[in-house]
N, C-alpha and C positions, 0 to 999 in steps of 0.2 A: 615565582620567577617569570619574565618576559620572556616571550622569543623573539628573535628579530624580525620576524611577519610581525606582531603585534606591535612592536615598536617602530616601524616602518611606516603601519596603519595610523598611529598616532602621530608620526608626525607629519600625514599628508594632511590631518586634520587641522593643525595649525594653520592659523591664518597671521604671517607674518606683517609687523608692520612698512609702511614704505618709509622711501629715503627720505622725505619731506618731514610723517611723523620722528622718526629718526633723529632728524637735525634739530626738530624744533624742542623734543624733550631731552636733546643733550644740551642745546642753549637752554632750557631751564635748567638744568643740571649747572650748567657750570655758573649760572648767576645767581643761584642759592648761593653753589660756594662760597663766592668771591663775598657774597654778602655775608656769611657767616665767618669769614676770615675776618671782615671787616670787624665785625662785631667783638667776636674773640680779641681783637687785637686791641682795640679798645677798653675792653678789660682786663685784659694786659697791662698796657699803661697806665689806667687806674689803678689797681691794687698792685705796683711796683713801687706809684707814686705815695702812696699811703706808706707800705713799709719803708720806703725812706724816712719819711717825716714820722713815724714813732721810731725809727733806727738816731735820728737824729735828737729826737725826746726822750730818750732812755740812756744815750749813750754820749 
């Protein structure tokens, strides 16, 4: 187990990042997303548009 002297000591050792790195890795953060929304959505519409046209050839 910790004590909280030890765990106190550990976190003066952290070196926190600043507001700048902060922003900049939440802006890649969120334009992965968006891009991966993109993408997903994309095959989305693909393979909906398929099951229609075999729903359409089967039935």
């Amino acid at each position: 187990m910790f004590s909280v002297k030890e765990l106190k000591s550990e976190f003066k050792r952290i070196t926190w990042p600043g507001k700048k790195e902060i922003a900049q890795k939440t802006g890649i953060t969120l334009l992965v997303c968006a891009i991966m929304s993109v993408i997903i959505g994309i095959y989305d519409l693909f393979f909906n548009w398929i099951m229609r046209k075999l729903e359409d050839l089967f039935l």
